[in-house]
C-alpha positions as CSV (number, residue, x, y, z in Angstrom):
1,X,0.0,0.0,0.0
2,X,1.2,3.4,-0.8
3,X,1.4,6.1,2.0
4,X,-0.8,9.1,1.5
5,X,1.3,11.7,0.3
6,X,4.8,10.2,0.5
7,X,6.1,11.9,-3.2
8,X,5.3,15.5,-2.0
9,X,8.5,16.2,-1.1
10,X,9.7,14.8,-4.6
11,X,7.6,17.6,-5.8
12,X,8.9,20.5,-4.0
13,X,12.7,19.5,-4.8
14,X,11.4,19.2,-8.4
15,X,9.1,22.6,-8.2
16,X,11.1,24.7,-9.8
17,X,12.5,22.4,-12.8
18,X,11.0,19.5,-13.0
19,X,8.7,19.5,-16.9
20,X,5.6,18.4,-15.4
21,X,6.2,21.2,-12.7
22,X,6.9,23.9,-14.8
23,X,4.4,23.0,-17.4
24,X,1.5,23.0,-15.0
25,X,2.7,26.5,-13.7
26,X,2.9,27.4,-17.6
27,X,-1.3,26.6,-17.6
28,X,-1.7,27.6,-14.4
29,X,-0.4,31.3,-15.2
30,X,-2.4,31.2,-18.7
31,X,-5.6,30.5,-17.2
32,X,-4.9,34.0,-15.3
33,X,-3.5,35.7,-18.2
34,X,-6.9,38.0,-19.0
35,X,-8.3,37.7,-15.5
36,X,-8.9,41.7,-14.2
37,X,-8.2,41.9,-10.6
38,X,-9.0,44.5,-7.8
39,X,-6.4,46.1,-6.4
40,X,-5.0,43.8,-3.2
41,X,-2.5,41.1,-1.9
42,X,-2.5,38.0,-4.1
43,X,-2.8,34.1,-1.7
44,X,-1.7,31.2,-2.7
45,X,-3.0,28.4,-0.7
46,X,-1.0,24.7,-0.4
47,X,2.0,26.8,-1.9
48,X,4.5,23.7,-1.9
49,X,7.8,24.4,-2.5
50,X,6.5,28.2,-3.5
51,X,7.8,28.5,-7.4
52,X,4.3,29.6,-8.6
53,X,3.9,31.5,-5.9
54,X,7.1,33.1,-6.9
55,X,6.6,33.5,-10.4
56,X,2.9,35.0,-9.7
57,X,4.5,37.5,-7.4
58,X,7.2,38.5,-10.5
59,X,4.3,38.7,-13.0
60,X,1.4,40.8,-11.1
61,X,3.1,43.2,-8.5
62,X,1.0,43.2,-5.7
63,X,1.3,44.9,-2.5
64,X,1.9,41.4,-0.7
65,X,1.8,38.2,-2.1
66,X,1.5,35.2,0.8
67,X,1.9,32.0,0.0
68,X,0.5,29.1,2.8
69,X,1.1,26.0,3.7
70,X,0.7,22.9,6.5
71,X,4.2,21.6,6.1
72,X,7.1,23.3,7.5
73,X,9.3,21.3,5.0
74,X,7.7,22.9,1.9
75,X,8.0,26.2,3.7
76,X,11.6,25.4,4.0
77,X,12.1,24.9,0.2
78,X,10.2,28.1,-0.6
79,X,12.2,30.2,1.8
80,X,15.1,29.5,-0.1
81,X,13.4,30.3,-3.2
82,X,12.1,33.7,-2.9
83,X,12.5,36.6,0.0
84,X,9.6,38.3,-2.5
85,X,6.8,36.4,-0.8
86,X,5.5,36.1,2.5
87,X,5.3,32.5,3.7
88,X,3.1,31.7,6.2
89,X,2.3,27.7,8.3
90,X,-1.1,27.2,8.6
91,X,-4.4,25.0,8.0
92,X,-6.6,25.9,4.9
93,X,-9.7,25.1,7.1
94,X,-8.0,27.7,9.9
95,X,-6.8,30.3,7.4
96,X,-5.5,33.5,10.0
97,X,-6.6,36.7,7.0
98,X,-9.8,38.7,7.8
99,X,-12.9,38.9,5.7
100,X,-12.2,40.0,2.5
101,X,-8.2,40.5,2.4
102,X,-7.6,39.3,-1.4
103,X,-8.1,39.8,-4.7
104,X,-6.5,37.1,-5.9
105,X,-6.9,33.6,-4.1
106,X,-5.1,30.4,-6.0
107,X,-5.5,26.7,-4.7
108,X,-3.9,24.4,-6.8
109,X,-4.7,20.9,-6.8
110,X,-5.7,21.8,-3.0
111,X,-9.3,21.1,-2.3
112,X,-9.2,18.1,-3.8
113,X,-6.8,16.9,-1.5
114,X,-7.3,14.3,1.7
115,X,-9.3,15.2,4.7
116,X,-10.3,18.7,3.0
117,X,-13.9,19.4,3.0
118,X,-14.2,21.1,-0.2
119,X,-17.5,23.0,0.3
120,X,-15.7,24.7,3.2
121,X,-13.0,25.4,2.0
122,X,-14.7,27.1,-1.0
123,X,-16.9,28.9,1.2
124,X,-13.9,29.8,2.8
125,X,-11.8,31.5,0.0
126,X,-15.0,33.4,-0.7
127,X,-15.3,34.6,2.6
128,X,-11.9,35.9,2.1
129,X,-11.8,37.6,-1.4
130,X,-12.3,41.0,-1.8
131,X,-15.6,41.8,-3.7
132,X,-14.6,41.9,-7.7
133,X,-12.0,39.2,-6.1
134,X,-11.0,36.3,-8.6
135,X,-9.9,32.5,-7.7
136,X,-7.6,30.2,-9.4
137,X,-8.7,26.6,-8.7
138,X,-7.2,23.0,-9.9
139,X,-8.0,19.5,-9.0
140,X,-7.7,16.1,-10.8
141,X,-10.6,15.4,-13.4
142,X,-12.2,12.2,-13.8
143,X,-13.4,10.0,-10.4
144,X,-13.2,6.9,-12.2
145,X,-9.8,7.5,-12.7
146,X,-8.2,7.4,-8.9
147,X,-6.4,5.1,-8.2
148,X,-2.3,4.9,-6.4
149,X,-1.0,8.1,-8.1
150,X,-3.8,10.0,-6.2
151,X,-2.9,8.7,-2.8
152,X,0.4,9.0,-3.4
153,X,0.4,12.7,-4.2
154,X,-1.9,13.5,-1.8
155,X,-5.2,13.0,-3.6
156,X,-8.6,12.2,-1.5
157,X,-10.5,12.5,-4.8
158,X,-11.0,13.5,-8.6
159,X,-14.0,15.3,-9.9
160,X,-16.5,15.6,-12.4
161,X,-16.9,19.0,-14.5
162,X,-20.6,19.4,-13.5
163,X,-20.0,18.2,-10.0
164,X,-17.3,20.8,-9.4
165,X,-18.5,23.5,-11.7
166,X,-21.9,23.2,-9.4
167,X,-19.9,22.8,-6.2
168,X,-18.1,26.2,-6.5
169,X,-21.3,27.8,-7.2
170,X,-23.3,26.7,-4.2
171,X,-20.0,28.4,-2.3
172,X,-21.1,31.7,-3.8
173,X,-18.7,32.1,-6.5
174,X,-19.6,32.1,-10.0
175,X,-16.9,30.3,-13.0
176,X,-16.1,32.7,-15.6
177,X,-13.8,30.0,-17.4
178,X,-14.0,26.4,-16.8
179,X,-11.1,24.0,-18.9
180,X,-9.5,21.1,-18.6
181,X,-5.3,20.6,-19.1
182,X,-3.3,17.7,-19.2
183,X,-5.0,17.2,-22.4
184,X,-2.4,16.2,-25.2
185,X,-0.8,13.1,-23.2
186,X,-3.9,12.3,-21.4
187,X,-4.5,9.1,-23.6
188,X,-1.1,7.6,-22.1
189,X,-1.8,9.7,-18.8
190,X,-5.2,7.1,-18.3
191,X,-3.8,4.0,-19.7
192,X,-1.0,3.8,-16.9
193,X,-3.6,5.3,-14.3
194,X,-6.0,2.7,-15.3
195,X,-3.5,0.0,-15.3
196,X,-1.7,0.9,-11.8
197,X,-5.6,1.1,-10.4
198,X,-6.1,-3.0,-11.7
199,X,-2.9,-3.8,-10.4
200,X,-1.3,-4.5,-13.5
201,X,1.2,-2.0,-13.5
202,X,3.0,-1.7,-10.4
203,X,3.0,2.0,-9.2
204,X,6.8,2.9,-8.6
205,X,8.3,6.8,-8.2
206,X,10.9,6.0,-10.6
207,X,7.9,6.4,-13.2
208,X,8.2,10.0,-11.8
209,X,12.0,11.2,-12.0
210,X,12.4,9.7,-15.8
211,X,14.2,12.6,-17.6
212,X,12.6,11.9,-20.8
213,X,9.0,11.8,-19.7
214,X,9.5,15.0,-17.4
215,X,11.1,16.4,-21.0
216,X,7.7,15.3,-22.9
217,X,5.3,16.3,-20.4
218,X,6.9,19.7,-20.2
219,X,6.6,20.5,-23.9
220,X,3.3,19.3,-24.1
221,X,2.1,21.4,-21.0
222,X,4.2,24.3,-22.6
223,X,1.9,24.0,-26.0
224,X,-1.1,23.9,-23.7
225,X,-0.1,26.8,-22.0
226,X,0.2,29.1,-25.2
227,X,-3.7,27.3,-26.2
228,X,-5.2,28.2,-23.0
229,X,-4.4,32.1,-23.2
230,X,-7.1,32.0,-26.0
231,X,-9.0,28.6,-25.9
232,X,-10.4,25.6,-23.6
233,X,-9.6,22.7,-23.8
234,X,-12.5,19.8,-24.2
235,X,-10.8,17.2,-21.9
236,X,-7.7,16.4,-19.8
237,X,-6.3,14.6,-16.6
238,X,-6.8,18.1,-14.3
239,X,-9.8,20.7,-14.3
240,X,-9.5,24.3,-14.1
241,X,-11.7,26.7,-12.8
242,X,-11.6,30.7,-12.8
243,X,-14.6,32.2,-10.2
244,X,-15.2,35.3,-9.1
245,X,-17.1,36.8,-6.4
246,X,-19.5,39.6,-6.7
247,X,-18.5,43.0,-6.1
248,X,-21.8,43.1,-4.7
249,X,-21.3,40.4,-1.9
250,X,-25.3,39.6,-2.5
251,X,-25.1,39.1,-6.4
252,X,-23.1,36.6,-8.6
253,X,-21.3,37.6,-11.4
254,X,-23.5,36.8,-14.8
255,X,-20.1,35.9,-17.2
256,X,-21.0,32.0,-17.3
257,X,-18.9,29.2,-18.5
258,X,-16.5,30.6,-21.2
């Protein structure tokens, strides 16, 4: 049985070079590319080893930009990384900002994560954005595919586009974008997933640290990246969403799915 969790560290040596890494900061920063912020400090919540954190506080100047999370040894890796950012210990379900401190909240591959009650944590970052405010979220796509890569990052489940898309609504923010990424490889993406979830295909972290497949998933992603600044994407292994809350805290923006 594979440990909950027990490749994050992998990830936060790998954060700031690794393909996969730097590709999915590549669509992460594209999916915020055209998004019109208030003026406010920028959150980044599970920061990791903080390289998107630090490359968002290099692209949008901000009057602080904090990045959070639970473990002190991804805090420890991000220290090292930027003296730009803020970094800060604590629980996403205990979050220590007042009431509308942010105009910019991002939570990537965070609310999908193990013992994280998503409809609170949503309410949560809504409690906390400033009205006009915008969120950045990511988790995996696709229920039916969990299986040992999902525990081992960290995973407590993968979702449906409907189920999530309705999920951050009925936490008060409305989606003005909705895509999925992790689109181009996805084919060879679900054929290992499926196969480590039958037990055909033993799971091993060497599949992980391969220098050619980090190389191929990071020019993929990078293609991706340059799609989603104008386009969605119709499927993929991971599932954006852009939301925003109301600049009046009563009323839901009326954009829709884009």
């Amino acid at each position: 049985m594979i440990e909950s969790g027990n490749l994050l560290p992998s990830l936060y040596a790998a954060d700031a070079a690794g393909g996969w890494n730097l590709g999915m900061s590549a669509t992460s920063q594209a999916m915020l590319a055209e998004a019109k912020l208030p003026r406010g400090p920028l959150l980044e919540l599970g920061c990791g080893g903080g390289a998107f954190a630090a490359r968002l506080a290099a692209a949008r100047p901000a009057p602080l930009m904090i990045g959070l999370d639970l473990r002190q040894e991804a805090l420890a890796f991000a220290r090292s990384r930027s003296a730009d950012v803020a970094w800060v210990q604590g629980n996403l379900l205990h979050l220590p900002f007042p009431a509308g401190a942010f105009a910019l909240i991002v939570a990537l591959d965070v609310v999908d994560q193990q013992r994280i009650d998503a409809e609170r944590a949503l309410d949560l970052i809504r409690a906390l954005l400033r009205p006009g405010g915008v969120t950045l979220l990511r988790v995996s796509a696709h229920p039916w595919l969990f299986g040992p890569h999902d525990v081992a990052f960290g995973a407590g489940r993968r979702y449906g586009r409907r189920e999530f898309v309705d999920t951050v609504r009925s936490a008060g923010l409305e989606p003005v974008r909705v895509t999925y990424a992790n689109c181009l490889l996805s084919p060879a993406v679900v054929a290992v997933r499926l196969l480590q979830r039958w037990g055909v295909l033993p799971f091993t972290r060497d599949l992980y640290q391969k220098d050619g497949l980090n190389r191929l998933l990071g020019l993929a992603l990078q293609w991706e990246a340059n799609w989603l600044r104008r386009r969605n994407l119709p499927w993929g292994a991971s599932l954006f969403v852009v939301a925003a809350r109301a600049r009046d805290a009563d009323n839901t923006v009326s954009k829709g799915e884009r």
